[in-house]
N, C-alpha and C positions, 0 to 999 in steps of 0.2 A: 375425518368427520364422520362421525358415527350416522346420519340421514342422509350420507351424500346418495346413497344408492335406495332412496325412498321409493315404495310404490304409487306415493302421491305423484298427481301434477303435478311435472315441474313450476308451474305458475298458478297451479291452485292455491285457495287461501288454506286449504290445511297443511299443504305442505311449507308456505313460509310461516305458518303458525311455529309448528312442529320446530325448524329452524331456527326462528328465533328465542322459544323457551331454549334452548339448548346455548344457542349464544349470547343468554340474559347468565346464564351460568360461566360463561368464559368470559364475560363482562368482569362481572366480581374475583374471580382467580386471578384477572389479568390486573387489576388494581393491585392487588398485592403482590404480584412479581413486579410492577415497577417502582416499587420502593425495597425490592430484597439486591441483595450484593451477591457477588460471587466472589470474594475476596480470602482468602489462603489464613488460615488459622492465627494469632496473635495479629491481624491488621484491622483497623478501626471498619465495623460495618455501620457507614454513613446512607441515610436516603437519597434518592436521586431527581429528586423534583423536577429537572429539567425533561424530565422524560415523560410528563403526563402530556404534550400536545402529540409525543410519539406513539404514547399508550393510544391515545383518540384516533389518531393515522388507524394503530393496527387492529383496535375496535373495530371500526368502520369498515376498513376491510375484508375483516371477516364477515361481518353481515353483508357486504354487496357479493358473499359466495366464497371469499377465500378461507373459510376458517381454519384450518387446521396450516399450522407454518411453522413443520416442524421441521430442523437443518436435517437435512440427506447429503450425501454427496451427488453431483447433479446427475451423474451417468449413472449411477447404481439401481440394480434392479430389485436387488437383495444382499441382507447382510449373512456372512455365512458366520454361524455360531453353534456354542452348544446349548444345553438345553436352559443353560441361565441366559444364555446369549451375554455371552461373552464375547468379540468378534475375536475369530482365531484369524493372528497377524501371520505373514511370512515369517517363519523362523530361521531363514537360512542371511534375514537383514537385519530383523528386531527382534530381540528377546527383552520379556516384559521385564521390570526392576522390581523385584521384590512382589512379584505377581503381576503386577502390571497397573491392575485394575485397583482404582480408587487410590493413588500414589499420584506423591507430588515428586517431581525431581529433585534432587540436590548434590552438593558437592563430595569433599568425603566426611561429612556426619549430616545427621537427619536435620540438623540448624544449620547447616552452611546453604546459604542461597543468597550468594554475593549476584545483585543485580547485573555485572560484566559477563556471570556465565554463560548466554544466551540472550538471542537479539528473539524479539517476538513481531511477532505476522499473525496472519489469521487466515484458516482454513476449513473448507466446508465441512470435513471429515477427517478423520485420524489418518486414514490413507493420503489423504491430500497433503496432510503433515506431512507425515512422513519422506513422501517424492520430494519434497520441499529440501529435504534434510541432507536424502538422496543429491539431490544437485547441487550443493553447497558443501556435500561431504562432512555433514557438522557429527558430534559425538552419539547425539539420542534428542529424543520429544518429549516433550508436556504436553498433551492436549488436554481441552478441555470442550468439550462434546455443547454444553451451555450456552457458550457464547464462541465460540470458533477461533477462541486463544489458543495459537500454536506456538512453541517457545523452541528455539533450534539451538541445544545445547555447542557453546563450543569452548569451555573448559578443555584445555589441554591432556587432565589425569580425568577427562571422561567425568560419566554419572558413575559417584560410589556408593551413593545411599539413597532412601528416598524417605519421605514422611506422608503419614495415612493425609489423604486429602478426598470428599468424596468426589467433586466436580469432574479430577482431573484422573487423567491415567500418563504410565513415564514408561517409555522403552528407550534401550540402549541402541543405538547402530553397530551390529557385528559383521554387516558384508556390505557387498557393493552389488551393481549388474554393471555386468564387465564385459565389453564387444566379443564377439566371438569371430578367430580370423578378420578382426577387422571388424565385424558387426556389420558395414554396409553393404547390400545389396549381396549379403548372404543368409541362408533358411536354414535352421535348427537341426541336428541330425542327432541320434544316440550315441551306439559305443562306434558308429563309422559310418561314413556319408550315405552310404545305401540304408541304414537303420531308421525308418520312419515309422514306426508301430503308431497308431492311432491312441493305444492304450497309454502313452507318453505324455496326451496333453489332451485340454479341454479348450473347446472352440469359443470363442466371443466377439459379438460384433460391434467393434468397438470401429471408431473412424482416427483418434487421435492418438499418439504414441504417447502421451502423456495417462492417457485414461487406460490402456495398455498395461501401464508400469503400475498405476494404482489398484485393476487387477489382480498385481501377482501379489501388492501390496496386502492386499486383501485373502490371499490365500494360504493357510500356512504351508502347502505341503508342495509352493513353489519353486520351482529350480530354475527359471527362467521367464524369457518368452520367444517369441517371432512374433512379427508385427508388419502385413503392410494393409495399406489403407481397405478399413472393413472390417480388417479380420486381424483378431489375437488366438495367437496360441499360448494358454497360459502351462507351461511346463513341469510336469509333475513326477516325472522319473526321477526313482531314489539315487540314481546316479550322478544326474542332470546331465547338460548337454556336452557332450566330448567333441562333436564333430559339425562341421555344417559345409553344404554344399553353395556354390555362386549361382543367385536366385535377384535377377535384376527386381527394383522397385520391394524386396525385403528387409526386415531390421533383424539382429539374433543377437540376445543378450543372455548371457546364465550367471545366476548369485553367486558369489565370491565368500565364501568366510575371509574375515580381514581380521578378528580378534579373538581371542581365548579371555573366558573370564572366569574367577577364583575369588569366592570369600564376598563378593559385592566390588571387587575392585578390575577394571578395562585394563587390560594390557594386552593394548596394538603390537600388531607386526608390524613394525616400519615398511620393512622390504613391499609392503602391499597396500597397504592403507596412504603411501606417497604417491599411490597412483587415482587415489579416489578421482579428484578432479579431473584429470585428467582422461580418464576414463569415462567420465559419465556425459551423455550427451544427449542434446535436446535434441528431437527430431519434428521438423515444422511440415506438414503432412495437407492436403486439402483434398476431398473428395473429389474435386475434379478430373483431380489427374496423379499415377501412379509415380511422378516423382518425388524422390524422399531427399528434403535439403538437408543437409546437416552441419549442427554446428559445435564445435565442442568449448565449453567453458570452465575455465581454470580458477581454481580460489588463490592458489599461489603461485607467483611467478617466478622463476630464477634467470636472472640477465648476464648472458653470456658476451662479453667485450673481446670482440674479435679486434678492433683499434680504440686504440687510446687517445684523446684529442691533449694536444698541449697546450692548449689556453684556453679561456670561458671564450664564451660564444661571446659572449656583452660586458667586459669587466668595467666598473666603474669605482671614480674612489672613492673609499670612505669619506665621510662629512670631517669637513678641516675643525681643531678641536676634539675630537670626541672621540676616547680612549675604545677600542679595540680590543677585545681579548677572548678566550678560549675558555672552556672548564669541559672538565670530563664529565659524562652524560654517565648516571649509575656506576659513579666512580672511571669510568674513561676509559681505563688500560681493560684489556681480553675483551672489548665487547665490541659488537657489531651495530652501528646503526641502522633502529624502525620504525615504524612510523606508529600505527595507535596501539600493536599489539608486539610482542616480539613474532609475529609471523607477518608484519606486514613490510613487505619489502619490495614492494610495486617500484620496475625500474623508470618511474617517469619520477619519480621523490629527486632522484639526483644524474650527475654528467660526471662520467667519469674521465680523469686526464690522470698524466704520465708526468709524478713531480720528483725531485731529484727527492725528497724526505717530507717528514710531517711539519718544517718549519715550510717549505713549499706550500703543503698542499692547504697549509691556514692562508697565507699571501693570499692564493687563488681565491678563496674562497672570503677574504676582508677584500679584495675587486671585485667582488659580484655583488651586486646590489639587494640579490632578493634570496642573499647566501644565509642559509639557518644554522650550517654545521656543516664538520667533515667527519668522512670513515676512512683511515688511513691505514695500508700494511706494505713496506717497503714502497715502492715507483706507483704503487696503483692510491689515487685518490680521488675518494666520492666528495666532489660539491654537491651538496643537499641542498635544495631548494623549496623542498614544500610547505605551503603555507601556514599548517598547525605546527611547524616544526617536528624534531625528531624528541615523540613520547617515551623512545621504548628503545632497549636494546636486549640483544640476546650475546649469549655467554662463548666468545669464538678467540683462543687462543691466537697472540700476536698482532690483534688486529688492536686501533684505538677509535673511541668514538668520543667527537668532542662538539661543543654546543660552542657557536658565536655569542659573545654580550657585548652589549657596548649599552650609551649613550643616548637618553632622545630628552632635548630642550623643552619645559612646561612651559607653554603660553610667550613661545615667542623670547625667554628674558623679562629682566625687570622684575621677577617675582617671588615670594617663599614659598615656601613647599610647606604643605597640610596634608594630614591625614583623610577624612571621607567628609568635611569640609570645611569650610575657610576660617573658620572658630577651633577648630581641630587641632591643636600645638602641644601637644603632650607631650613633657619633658620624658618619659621613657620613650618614645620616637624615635631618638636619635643620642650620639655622641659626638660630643664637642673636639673636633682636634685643631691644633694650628698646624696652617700647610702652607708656605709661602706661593701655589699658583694651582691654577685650577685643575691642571693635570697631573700633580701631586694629591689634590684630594679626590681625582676618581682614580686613582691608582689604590688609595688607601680604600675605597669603596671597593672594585675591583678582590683583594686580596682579603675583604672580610666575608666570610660564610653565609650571612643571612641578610647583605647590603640590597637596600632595593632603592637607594638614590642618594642623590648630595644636595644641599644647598650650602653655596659658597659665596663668601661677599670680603673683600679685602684679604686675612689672612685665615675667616673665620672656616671651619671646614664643621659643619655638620651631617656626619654620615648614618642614614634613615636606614632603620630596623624595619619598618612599618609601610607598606603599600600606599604611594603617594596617590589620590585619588583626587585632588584639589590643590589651591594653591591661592595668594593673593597678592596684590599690584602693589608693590613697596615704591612711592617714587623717589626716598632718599634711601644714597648708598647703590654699590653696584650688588644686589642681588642676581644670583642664577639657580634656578633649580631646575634637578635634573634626574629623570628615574633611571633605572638602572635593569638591565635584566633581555634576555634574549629577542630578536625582534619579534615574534610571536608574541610574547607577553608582555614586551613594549605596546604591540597595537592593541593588544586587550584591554593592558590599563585607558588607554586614549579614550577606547569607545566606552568604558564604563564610567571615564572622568567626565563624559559629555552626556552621560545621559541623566534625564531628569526625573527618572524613577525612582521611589524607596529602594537602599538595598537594604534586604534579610540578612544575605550573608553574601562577605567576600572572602574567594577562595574556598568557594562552600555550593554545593549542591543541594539542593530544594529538599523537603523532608515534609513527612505529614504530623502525626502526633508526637512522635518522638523521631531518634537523628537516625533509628534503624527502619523507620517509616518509610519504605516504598513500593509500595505497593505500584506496580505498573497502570493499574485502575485510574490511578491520579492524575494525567498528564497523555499528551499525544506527545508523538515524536515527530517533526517534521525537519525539509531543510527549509535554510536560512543563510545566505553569505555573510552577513554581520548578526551584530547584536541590535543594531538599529530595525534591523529587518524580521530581524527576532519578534519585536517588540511591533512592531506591525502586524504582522499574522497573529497574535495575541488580542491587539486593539480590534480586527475582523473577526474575531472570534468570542462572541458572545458571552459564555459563560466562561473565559479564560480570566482569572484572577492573577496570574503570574507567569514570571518564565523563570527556566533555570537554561544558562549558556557559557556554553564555552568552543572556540574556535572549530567549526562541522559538526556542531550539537545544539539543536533548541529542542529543548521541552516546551508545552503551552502546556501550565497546569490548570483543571477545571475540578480539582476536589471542592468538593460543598463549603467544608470548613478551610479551606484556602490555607496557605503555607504557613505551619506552625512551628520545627525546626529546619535547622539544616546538619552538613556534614563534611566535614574537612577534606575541601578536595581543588587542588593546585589550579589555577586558571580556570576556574569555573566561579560563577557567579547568579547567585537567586536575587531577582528583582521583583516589588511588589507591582503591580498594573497600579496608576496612579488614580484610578477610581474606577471602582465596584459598576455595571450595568442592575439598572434596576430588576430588583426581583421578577422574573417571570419573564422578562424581557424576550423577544425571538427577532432573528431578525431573518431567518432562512426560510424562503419562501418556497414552497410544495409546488409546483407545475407540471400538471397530466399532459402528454405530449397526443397529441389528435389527431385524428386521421380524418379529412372531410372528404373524404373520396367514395361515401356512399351516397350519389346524387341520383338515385331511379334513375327509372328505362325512357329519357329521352333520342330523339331521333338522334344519332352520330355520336352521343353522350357518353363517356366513359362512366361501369359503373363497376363498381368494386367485389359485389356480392357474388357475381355471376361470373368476373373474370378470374378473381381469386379461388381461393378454396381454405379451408378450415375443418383443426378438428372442431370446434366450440360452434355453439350459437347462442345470441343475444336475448334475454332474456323481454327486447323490446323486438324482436324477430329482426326482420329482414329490414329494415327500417330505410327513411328515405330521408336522408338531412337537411331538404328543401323544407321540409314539415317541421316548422320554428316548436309545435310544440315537444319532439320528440328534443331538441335540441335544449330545451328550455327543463326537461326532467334529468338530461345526461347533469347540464350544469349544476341542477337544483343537489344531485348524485354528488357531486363533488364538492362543493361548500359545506354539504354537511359531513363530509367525511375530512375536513381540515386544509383541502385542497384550492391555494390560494389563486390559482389560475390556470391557463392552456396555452401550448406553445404549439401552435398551430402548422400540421406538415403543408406545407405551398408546393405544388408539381404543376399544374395546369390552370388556365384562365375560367375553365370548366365547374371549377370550385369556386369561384369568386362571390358566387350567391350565397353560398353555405359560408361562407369566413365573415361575409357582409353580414351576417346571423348572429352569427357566436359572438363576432365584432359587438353588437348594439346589444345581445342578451347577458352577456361579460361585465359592461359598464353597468347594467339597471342593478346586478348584483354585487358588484365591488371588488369582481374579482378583474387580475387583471392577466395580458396578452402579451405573445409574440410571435411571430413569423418564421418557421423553422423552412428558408432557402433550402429548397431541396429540389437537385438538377438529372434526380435517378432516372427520369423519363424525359424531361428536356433540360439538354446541356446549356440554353441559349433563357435559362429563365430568371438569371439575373437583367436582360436586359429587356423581357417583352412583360415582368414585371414593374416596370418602375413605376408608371402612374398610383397601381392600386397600392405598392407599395411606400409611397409619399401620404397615399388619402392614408393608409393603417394604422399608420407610423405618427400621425397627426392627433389620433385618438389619446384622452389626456389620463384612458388607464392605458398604454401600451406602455411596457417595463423599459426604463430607464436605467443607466448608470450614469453617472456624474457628469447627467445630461445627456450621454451618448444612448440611443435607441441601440435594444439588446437586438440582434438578428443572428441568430444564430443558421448555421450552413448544414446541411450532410450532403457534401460535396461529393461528388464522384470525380477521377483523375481528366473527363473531358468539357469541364463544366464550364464555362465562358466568362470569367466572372470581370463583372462592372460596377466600381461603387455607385451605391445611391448620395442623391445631390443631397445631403444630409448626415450632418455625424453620426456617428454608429460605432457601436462595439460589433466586429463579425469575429464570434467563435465557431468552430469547425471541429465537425467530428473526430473523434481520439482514432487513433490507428494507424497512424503511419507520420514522418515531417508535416508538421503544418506547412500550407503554403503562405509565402510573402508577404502575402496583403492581408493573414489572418492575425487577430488580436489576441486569441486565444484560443483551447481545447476544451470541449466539454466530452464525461467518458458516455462509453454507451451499454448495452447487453454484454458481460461476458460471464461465466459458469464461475471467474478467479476471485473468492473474495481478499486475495493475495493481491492481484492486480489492481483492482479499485484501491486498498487500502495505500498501496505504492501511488496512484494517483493526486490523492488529497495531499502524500505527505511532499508532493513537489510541490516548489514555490514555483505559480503560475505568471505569466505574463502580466495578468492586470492584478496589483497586491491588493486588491481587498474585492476580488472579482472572480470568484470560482462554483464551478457547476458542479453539484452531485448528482448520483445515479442511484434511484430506486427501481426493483422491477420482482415480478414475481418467478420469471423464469423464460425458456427458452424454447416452441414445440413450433416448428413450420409445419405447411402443409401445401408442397409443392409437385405437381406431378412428375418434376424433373429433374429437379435437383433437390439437396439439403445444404442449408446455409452455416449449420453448428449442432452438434449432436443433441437431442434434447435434453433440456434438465429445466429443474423445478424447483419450490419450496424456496427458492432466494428472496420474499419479500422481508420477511424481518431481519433478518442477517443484514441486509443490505441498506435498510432504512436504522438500523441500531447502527451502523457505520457512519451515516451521514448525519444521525443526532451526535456522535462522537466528536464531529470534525466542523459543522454548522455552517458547508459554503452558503455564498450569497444565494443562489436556488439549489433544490433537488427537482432533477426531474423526472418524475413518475415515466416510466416505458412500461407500456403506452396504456391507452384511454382504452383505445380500439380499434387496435391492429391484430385483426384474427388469423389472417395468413400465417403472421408469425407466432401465434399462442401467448403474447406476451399483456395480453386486455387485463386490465383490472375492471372493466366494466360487468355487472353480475351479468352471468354466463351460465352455460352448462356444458357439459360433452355428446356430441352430436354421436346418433347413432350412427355405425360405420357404414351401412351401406344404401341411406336416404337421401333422394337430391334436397337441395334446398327449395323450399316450396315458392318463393318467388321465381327461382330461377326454372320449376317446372311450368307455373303458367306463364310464363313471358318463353316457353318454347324455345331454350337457350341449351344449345347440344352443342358435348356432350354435356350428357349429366352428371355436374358432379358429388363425390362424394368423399369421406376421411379415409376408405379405405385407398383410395386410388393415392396418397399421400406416400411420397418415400422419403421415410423421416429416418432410416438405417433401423430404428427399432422403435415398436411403440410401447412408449413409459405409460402406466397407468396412472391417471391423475387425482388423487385424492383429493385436491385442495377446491376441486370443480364438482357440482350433483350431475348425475348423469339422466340422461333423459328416460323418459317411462321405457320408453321402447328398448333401451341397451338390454342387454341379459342379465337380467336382475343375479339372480346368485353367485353370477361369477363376480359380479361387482362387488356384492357381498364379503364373499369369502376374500380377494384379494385387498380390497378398505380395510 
């Protein structure tokens, strides 16, 4: 913000003059970036209308002070670059593709960008990417700086090429950080444990190993780090680290080259790049205390069968009638049973037993009920059991991989088999054979190539070409029809034949203007146990016109121009939403989370101003929330910024004047209410709440779900809790197992826009009941502790996520909680070493002020004006 460091009054009228010509001008800009795309060369640039109530959110917010919301990564102080600023990566992890900068990723030509190559996330910064990539062990990144599209390549032959793109930039992965002796609770050393030159590394006071490693990420001429809580060493000897000495509560990591590259084409060393995962490890860190937990996470598993079981745990028999048989999986022989990739071979897919041969090891596996397939090589044979069955195999001399088919009865008997429905009889459908009994004609089904069912009636055998999706009630004649095909795509067909949505396409993936249209833009990913359930977080979801699914895959697609092709793909299917939401429609409701804990200086009175501390102050000063009219301009502050109500933090009975306020000033505006249970200061306040919780709760704007009153929790582990004599939804803060009696999670502050993003895409407890999280950022101000390193500039990132995904609320964090720096109420930055002027005449020692704050480091805050009194030039120069 080019006036944050004005030499007006903060609260003179020329300085919000000043302010707001400037943000009549980001007014108009911003109009036009919410109808621009950020979509990759040859993809349809569609408008995005849905985004004009978010355009208004992030207006608004910039005039109550936050203007400028530009993505940083949250710890970062500075980017280091050259004189283009260019940010120079670690070269000893990433090297750029074809320069790096303004490169889109691809496979091996500049048009290969088959959707499979890479799973996308979202990240605050490239570095953030990257670590991302880092712990997944993936091939290289696409970022995109615009909107915090991270794409984590994992193409097997790597990135070979890339295409000009300007948004984005692509590096490759060519190392690791690789433990040293171990890595725990050992310290860095040069060419030998006594070697610690100072000249070897640079200092940073970092608090989280994570923010550590994006550091080095960040630095090209790093060879490592050390890390224990505070403090990073980021590692710069051309040598790196050779040695390290045993340094209780330390981390020591140094960059690994893992690959050699030639011509634009990766070629891995095996011998080292098999150890990525294994190698790379999270380290869970707290300021409180010097222990370092550690956990290590593996991408791929190899399952070592020290015994072999001779029977299934459960075998059961097959269904009497209904033919049984086997087909080789990508042809059968040399290959090894996987699951979605040829690298996925998680030993919970299958049970392995000790069978005399491969006619055994089929028996076992036609006794298991929930048997998919076998992987058979002499005595050892895998029962498969996973639910999507086995997609995938890989190329392993003498072994065989074979797929169950059998049998599953339409509608009970009694009926013909149709195509997609009951009018559906197309003589190219099927062929007619005579077969004197019915396990003659699925044997002849069985033994043809592209059989996907039979219907059989006397001696008639007609054997179906064509995906039986319907069927109809013959009551002369013994009709039976019957699909055919593995149980996985036995249940597929069932849930697709029962539902009552258009399909686009079956056996076909959803597509935009044409069948090579997919743009990732078009669609979220979320989970989904069916297709049923698919199709519910679709109907909860606003601007969703479609899904495309297939067994641990729902897409909800929200392209503008809704599904126009699709694209030939086995057990997947595009279904249309059976009616379009009215234009304009929203149904996700904005709620500012509130603090009424500034109740002035009565006798024994807790007040907030004088016990807390802060760097910011109020633009309404020190204010007293007994005084309806201070309350009555915060609300008037938030209706017109698009802010459809408050979810009120509840601690003390102390507060019950000020929520009695908000309470009755809430209704006269239309905005509406809830009660944020919160036992941080008393564990016992679900039950000395209950009266005024029944009077609150009674009010006929406090927020609802399907009748259930919303009470949301942020519980602590000692909290007493007693339901109220009344139904209710209680959801409880994200962070750790819900407990028992809760209904669901809502998320709260974190720096990850990786983690939130993970958040929406579960499927929650209550299906059409989920909370998002808006917030500007993260800056305490505690004399004794720090709660989370600080970071900032998170509100548009955050609120562009939650227009993505449309839960039933977003809720703003917070209104005005200054302790913790996360207010969106207009603000400024307090000078460091002024008490607060209520709490100097109320004689309230000591006095405090921001500098006495230990936040690990102070971030400079652009997004806030600073007060007359700060040192104006340095404000200057650093804004």
């Amino acid at each position: 913000v080019q006036d944050s460091c004005s030499t007006a009054s903060p609260n003179s009228a020329e300085h919000f003059s000043s302010r707001i010509v400037a943000y009549r001008s980001m007014a108009e800009e911003s109009q036009q970036l919410l109808f621009e795309t950020d979509s990759e060369p040859g993809l349809q640039a569609t408008p995005r209308p849905r985004y004009h109530r978010l355009g208004a959110l992030l207006l608004t917010f910039a005039l109550l002070g936050l203007g400028s919301l530009v993505q940083l990564a949250p710890h970062q102080k500075s980017l280091r670059g050259n004189e283009a600023g260019v940010v120079q990566d670690s070269l000893s992890l990433f090297e750029p593709v074809d320069g790096g900068a303004e490169r889109a990723c691809r496979g091996a030509t500049s048009s290969d960008n088959q959707p499979t190559y890479f799973l996308v996330t979202s990240a605050v910064d490239l570095a953030s990417c990257q670590l991302q990539c880092l712990q997944t062990g993936c091939q290289g990144v696409e970022f995109h700086a615009s909107n915090g599209r991270c794409e984590l390549w994992t193409r097997p032959e790597g990135i070979q090429a890339s295409a000009e793109f300007t948004p984005s930039v692509c590096y490759r992965r060519v190392g690791i950080l690789e433990p040293v002796d171990g890595g725990l609770d050992r310290a860095c050393r040069g060419s030998s444990p006594g070697d610690n030159n100072p000249a070897y590394f640079q200092i940073e006071d970092l608090q989280l190993f994570d923010d550590c490693q994006r550091e080095c990420l960040r630095t090209a001429e790093c060879r490592g780090i050390e890390f224990s809580v505070g403090r990073c060493e980021i590692w710069t000897r051309p040598e790196g680290i050779q040695a390290s000495i045993s340094l209780s509560g330390f981390l020591c990591y140094r960059a690994v080259n893992t690959a050699t590259t030639s011509t634009g084409t990766t070629t891995t060393q095996t011998s080292q790049t098999s150890t990525v995962s294994s190698t790379l490890t999270t380290a869970t860190l707290t300021s409180l205390t010097t222990t370092v937990s550690m956990t290590s996470t593996s991408m791929t598993s190899t399952s070592t069968i020290s015994t072999l079981a001779s029977t299934p745990s459960s075998p059961s028999p097959s269904p009497p009638g209904l033919l049984v048989d086997f087909r080789g999986v990508d042809g059968g022989v040399d290959r090894v049973c996987r699951g979605a990739d040829p690298d996925d071979n998680n030993p919970i897919y299958f049970e392995v037993f000790d069978a005399d041969d491969l006619e055994a090891c089929k028996e076992l596996c036609a006794g298991t009920s929930d048997c998919v397939g076998v992987e058979s090589i002499g005595r050892r044979c895998e029962v498969w059991t996973r639910p999507a069955g086995i997609q995938a195999t890989r190329e392993v001399a003498g072994y065989q991989c074979l797929e169950l088919v059998t049998f599953s009865l339409v509608d009970g008997g009694g009926s013909a088999c149709r195509g997609t429905s009951a009018g559906d009889n197309m003589p190219e459908y099927y062929e007619v054979f005579t077969e004197p009994t019915l396990e003659d004609c699925q044997q002849r089904c069985a033994n043809t190539t592209d059989c996907e069912g039979v219907k059989y009636s006397g001696t008639r055998c007609e054997v179906w070409n064509t995906p039986i999706l319907a069927s109809v009630s013959i009551t002369t004649g013994d009709f039976q029809c019957f699909r055919f095909g593995s149980r996985p795509r036995l249940t597929f067909l069932t849930e697709v034949a029962a539902s009552t949505w258009s399909t686009i396409g079956f056996d076909a993936e959803c597509r935009g203007e044409t069948s090579e249209d997919d743009s990732p833009s078009y669609y979220s990913l979320v989970t989904a146990s069916s297709l049923q359930r698919c199709q519910e977080r679709c109907l909860a979801l606003t601007i969703c016109t479609g899904i495309e699914y297939r067994p641990g895959h729902c897409e909800l697609w929200t392209r503008p121009a809704g599904v126009q092709a699709t694209n030939a793909l086995v057990n997947s299917v595009c279904l249309q939403r059976p009616s379009s939401p009215p234009p304009g429609a929203i149904q996700t409701k904005y709620v500012a989370h509130y603090m009424p804990w500034f109740v002035g200086f009565q006798s024994g009175v807790y007040d907030h101003w004088c016990v807390g501390n802060a760097h910011y102050q109020s633009y309404l000063g020190q204010y007293n929330l007994n005084d309806r009219a201070i309350v009555q301009q915060q609300l008037d502050l938030m209706k017109n910024a698009s802010i459809d109500g408050v979810w009120i933090d509840y601690q003390l009975a102390s507060w019950n004047a000020v929520i009695d306020i908000v309470m009755e000033e809430t209704a006269t505006r239309g905005m509406g209410v809830a009660i944020v249970v919160d036992s941080v200061t008393n564990p016992n306040i679900f039950i000395e709440s209950r009266d005024k919780m029944i009077e609150w709760t009674n009010w006929p704007h406090y927020y609802r779900v399907n009748g259930n009153a919303v009470i949301p929790v942020f519980q602590t582990p000692d909290v007493n809790f007693e339901p109220f004599p009344f139904d209710a939804y209680y959801i409880v803060r994200r962070g750790g197992p819900p407990p028992s009696w809760a209904n669901g999670t809502y998320p709260w502050v974190t720096p990850s826009l990786s983690v939130l993003d993970v958040y929406y895409q579960e499927d929650h407890t209550l299906s059409s009941f989920a909370v998002g999280a808006a917030y500007r950022g993260f800056r305490d101000c505690y004399k004794d502790r720090t709660l989370i390193t600080p970071f900032l500039q998170m509100l548009e990132p955050t609120l562009m996520l939650a227009s993505k995904y449309q839960p039933e609320f977003v809720q703003v964090i917070t209104w005005n909680d200054y302790s913790e720096g996360t207010m969106i109420e207009p603000s400024w930055v307090r000078p460091r070493d002024v008490c607060l002027s209520t709490c100097v005449e109320e004689n309230i020692q000591p006095c405090l002020t921001s500098s006495a704050c230990d936040s690990g480091f102070d971030p400079l805050d652009c997004t806030k004006p600073y007060d007359r009194s700060s040192v104006q030039q340095h404000c200057h120069r650093q804004c």
